[in-house]
C-alpha positions, 0 to 999 in steps of 0.5 A, spaced: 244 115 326 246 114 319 240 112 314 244 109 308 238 112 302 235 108 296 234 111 289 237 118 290 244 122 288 246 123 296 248 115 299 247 118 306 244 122 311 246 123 318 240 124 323 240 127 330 232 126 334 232 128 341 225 127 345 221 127 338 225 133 336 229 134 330 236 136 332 241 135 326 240 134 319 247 132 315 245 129 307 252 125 304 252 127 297 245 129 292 244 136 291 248 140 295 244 146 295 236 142 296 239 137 301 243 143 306 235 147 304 231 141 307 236 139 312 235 147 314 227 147 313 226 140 317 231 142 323 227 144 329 221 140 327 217 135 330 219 128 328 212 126 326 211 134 322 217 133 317 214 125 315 208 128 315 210 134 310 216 130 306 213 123 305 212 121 297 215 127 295 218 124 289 224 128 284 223 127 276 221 120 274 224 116 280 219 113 285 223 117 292 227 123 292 232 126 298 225 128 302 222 122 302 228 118 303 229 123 310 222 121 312 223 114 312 230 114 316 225 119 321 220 113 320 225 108 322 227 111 328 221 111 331 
């Protein structure tokens, strides 16, 4: 799946969940070094543990971040 982002540096991310577990995580765009650190760190991890962990983190002044932005496309799969 493809979840195209709001209100962040990177446009895209492409998600890949297999029975409840996150497969792949490919950030398009945003901070190369903390997209590829999130996607590494969320990989693995139960759907609804990574929503738990990265939901309303926010980057700077903006109301979402690149985290919160993969909580909710892994919440949009649910």
């Amino acid at each position: 799946m493809t979840y195209q982002t709001q209100g962040v540096c990177s446009q895209a991310i492409n998600i890949e969940v297999e029975n409840g577990i996150i497969k792949s995580i490919k950030f398009i765009g945003g901070c190369s070094g903390n997209t590829q650190g999130v996607a590494a760190l969320a990989t693995g991890m139960k759907v609804e543990d990574a929503i738990a962990k990265l939901e309303g983190i926010r980057c700077g002044m903006k109301s979402t971040s690149c985290p919160d932005q993969l909580a909710k496309a892994l919440k949009s799969m649910q």
